[in-house]
DOMISE-22960 format. One record per residue (C-alpha): residue number from 1; residue in one letter; x, y, z. Coordinates in pm, whole numbers. Each point is the difference from the previous one (the first is absolute). Example, Ala and Ser with C-alpha at 12.3 -4.5 7.8 and 13.67 -1.06 7.14 Angstrom:
# DOMISE-22960
k r u v w
1 A 1230 -450 780
2 S 137 344 -66
//
This chain:
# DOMISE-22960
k r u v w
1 X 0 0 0
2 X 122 338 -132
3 X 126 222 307
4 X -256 339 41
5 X 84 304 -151
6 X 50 336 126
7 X -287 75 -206
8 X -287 -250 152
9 X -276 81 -302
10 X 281 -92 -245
11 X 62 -285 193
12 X -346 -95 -6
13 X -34 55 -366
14 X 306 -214 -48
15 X -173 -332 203
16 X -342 71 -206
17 X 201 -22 -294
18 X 208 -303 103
19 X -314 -154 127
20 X -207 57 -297
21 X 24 -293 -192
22 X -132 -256 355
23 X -249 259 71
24 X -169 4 -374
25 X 15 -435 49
26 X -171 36 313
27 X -235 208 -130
28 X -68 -237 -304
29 X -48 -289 204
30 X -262 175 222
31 X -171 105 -349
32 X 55 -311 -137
33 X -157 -190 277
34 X -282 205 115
35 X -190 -96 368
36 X -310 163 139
37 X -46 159 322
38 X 89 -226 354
39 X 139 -270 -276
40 X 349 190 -64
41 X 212 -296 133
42 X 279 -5 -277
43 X 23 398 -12
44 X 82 18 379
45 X 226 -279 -28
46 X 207 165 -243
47 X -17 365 120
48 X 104 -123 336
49 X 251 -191 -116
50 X 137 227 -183
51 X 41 195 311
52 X 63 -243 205
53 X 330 -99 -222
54 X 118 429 70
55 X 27 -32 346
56 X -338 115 99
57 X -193 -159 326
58 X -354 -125 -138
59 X -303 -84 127
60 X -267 -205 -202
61 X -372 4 107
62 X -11 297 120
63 X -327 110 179
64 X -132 -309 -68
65 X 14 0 -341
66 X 191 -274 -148
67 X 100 159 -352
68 X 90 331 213
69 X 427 47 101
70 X 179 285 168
71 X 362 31 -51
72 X 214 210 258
73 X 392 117 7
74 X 175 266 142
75 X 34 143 356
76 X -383 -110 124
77 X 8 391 116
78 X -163 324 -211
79 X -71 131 -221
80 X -192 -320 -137
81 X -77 4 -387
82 X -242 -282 -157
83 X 67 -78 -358
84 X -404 -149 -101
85 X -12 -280 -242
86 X -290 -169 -144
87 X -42 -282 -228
88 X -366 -141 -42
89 X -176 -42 -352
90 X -309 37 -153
91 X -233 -283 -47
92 X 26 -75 -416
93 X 189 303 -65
94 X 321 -110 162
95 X 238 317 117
96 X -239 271 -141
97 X 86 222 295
98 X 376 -49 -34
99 X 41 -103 330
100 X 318 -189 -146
101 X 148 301 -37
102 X -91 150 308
103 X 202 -300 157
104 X 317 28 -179
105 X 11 337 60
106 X 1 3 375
107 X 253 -291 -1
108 X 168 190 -179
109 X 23 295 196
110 X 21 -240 330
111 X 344 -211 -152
112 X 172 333 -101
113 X -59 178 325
114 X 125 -293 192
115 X 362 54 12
116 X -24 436 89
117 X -247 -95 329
118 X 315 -15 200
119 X 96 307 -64
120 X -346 174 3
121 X -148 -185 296
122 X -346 -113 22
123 X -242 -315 -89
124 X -73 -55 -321
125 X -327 -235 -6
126 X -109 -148 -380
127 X -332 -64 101
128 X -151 -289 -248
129 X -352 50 -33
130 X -260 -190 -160
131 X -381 -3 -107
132 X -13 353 -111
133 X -253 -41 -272
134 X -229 -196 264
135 X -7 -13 391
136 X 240 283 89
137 X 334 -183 91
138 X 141 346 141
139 X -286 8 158
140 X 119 -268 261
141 X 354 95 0
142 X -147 382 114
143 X -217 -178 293
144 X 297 -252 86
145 X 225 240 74
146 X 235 -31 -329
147 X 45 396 -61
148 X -38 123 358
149 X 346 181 67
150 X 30 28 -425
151 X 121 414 -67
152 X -72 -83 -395
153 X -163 -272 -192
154 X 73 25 -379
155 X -139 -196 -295
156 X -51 107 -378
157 X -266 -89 -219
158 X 3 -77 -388
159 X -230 229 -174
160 X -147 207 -265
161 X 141 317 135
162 X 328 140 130
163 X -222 106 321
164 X 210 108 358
165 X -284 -161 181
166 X -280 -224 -42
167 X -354 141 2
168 X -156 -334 162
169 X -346 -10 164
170 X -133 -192 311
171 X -206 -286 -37
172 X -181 -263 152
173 X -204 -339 -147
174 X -316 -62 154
175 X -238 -324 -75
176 X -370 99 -17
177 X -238 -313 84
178 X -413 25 -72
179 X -162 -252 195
180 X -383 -34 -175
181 X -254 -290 29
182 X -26 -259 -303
183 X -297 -64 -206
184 X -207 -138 -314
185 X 18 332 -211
186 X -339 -77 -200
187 X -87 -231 313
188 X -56 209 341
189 X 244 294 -139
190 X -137 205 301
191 X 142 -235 256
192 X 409 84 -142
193 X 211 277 89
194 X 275 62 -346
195 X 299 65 199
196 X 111 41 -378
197 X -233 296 -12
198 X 165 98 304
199 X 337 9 -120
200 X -76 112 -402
201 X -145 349 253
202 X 308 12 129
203 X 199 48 -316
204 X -280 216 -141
205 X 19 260 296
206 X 397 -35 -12
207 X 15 126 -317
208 X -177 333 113
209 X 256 33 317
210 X 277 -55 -262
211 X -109 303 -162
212 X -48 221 286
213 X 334 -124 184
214 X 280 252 50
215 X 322 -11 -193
216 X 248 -389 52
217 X -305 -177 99
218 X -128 -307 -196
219 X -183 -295 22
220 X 20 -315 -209
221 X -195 -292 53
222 X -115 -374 -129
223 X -223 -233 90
224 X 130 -302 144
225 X -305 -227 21
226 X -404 85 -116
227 X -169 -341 17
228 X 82 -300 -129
229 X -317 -76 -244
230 X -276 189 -150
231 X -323 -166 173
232 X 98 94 348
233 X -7 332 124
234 X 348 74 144
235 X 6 -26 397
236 X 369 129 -61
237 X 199 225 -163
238 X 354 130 93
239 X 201 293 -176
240 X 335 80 55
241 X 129 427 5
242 X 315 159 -34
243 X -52 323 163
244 X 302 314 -85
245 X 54 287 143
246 X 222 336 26
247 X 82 -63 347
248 X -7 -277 296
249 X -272 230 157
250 X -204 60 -314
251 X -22 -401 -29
252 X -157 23 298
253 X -281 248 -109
254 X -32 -185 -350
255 X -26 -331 198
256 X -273 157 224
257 X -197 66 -321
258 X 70 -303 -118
259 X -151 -187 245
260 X -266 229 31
261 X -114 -128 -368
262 X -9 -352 32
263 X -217 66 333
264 X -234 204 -212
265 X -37 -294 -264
266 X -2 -250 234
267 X -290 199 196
268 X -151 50 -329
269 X -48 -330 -117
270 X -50 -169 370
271 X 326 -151 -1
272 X 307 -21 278
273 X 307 104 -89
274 X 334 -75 144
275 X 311 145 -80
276 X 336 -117 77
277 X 417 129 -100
278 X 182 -217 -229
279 X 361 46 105
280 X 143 304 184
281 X -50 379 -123
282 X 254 193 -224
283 X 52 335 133
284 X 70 280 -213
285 X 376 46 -56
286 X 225 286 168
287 X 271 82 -197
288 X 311 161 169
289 X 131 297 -209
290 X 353 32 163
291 X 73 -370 -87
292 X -202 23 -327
293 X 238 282 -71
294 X 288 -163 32
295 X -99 -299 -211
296 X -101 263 -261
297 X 350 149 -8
298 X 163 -281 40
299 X -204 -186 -336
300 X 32 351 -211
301 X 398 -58 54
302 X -89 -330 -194
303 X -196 223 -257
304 X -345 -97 85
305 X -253 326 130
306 X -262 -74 195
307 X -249 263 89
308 X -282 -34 232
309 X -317 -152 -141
310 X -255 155 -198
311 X -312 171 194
312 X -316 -210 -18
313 X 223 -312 -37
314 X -45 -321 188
315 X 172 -328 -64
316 X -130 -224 259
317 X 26 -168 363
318 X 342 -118 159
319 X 45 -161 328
320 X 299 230 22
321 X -262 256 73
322 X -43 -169 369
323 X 390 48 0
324 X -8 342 -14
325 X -224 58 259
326 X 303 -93 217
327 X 337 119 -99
328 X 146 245 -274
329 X -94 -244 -305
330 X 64 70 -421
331 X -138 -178 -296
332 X 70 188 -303
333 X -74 -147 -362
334 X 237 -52 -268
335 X -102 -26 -346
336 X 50 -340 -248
337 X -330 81 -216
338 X -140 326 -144
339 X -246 179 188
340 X -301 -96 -257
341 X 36 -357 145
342 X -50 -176 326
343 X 131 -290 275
344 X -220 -301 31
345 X 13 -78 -377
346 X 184 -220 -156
347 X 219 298 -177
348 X 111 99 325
349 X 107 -352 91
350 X 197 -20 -338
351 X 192 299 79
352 X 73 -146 377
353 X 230 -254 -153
354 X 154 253 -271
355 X 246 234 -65
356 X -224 293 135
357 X -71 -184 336
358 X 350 -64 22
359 X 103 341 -32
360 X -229 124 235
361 X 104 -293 275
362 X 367 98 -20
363 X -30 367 0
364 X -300 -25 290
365 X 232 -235 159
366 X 312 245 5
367 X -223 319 109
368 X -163 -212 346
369 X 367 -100 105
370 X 78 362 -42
371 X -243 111 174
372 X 26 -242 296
373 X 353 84 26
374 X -112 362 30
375 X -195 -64 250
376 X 243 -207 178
377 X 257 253 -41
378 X -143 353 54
379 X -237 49 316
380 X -177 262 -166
381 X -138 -212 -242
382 X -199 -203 212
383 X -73 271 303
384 X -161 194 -346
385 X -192 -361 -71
386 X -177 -11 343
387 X -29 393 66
388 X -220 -37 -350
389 X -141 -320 114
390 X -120 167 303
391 X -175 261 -170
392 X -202 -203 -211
393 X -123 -217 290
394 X -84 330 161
395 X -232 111 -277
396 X -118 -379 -65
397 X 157 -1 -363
//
């Protein structure tokens, strides 16, 4: 291993560069060999291997989650970074959210920080983290403890857009059951209660609250079961929502109405309803301008601009929302498709396992060891993180 430079960011460059070639394998395999969320066996394996093999102390099934790893090395004191990776796919359309890259890019960053933490002092935690596209697997780590003490957690995002920060809703999945009373429909029609009815209410009134509901919010449903044959009035009927909004506290309110309408259409129809959370909220994300401003420097040095996203703009749910309710979190975006396309399509997932997503992973990877070492290095850096961190919890944004 090359001996660190007077010049640490050149040094880091240097490792990146001398890394490259494992770090675009790594991320081919993962694309290659696509699991779904809670079933990431072989992509932990090999991340925390990989890390395992630099010297690195890790820790597999973490939180209870037995695709989930932390890494640690360094001094065990502060300032604490987290380097974020995840590596779930999507059900048929493999690594459409590039979640491939987002893992070779913190390893990355992790194996070419490792040898200046002696100098800079501090923990350096690579925090493996699963089941982002379903169940929330930051969402454990948060509650277990993983980021308490953390002064920065840092992850990038493949995108569309060269955005400083991610524009990313909360959320929360709710199940809606009708509960009717069968009957003949031509036979005693007036002894059944259509929980069907019930439920097709539901999406009718939604569709009105859609239009009326303030600026991030949305709702998307289907219908998950409406009978089972034609003769019988349904006794059943069960829905399932994805509710969005701007903020953690206007979830709340939009959940409130929510709930509020299926009540409504159960009353109307003389049906019970019950309603029930699928999996744990997303809240709405947090990001940290003093770290996102390093990053940004950092990744124009490499020739990429980023810019902060455009108004109006909203790009989904992330359970790294619920980590940045905690500490001083980023999640910018860096761009392998034009902005006229989209992830979760099978474009996106081509580009993943290109030459665009493997530009993006090595000069994403390069700009979060940069900025970790920053905030190893210079105190200001992360007192700025949590003074701003502070200030947003104060005004609950």
């Amino acid at each position: 291993m090359d001996t660190p430079s007077t010049l640490p960011h050149q040094h880091i460059s240097t490792r990146i560069d001398a890394l490259s070639r494992r770090l675009w394998e790594i991320s081919l395999e993962l694309h290659g060999r696509p699991e779904l969320s809670h079933h990431e066996r072989r992509a932990a394996s090999l991340l925390s291997g990989e890390l395992a093999a630099a010297g690195f102390d890790v820790e597999r099934g973490t939180a209870g989650l037995p695709t989930s790893f932390v890494a640690r090395a360094g001094s065990g004191d502060a300032p604490r970074v987290a380097l974020i990776l995840e590596y779930d796919a999507l059900p048929e359309l493999g690594h459409a959210c590039g979640h491939n890259l987002i893992a070779a890019a913190g390893l990355g960053a992790a194996l070419a920080l490792r040898d200046l933490l002696p100098a800079t002092g501090g923990t350096l935690l690579v925090v493996g983290s699963p089941a982002e596209e379903d169940g929330g697997g930051k969402i454990a780590q948060v509650e277990a403890g993983v980021f308490d003490g953390v002064d920065a957690a840092l992850m990038f995002h493949p995108g569309v857009h060269n955005w400083s920060w991610a524009p990313l809703t909360a959320l929360t999945d709710l199940r809606v059951t009708f509960h009717g009373r069968a009957a003949h429909p031509t036979g005693n029609p007036e002894d059944g209660v259509d929980a069907l009815h019930a439920l097709i209410r539901l999406f009718t009134t939604l569709d009105e609250l859609g239009e009326n509901a303030p600026s991030g919010s949305h709702i998307q449903g289907i219908v998950t079961e409406g009978g089972k044959v034609t003769n019988v009035i349904p006794d059943h009927a069960e829905g399932r929502f994805c509710l969005r909004a701007l903020t953690t506290g206007a979830l709340a309110e939009l959940e409130s109405r929510f709930t509020r309408c299926a009540t409504e259409a159960a009353r109307t129809v003389g049906a019970r309803v019950t309603i029930s959370r699928e999996g744990d909220a997303y809240g709405h994300f947090r990001s940290n301008p003093v770290l996102a401003g390093v990053f940004t420097r950092h990744l124009a040095r490499l020739g990429i601009t980023a810019t902060e996203p455009d108004p109006g703009v909203f790009l989904g749910s992330s359970d790294i929302g619920n980590v940045s309710t905690r500490v001083p979190t980023i999640h910018p975006f860096v761009r392998i498709l034009p902005p006229d396309h989209s992830d979760h399509t099978p474009e996106f997932a081509t580009a993943a396992g290109d030459e665009r997503g493997r530009a993006a992973m090595l000069a994403a990877a390069e700009a979060l060891a940069c900025t970790a070492y920053d905030a190893f290095d210079d105190p200001a850096v992360t007192r700025g993180a949590w003074n701003v961190f502070e200030e947003q919890r104060t005004v609950g944004r």
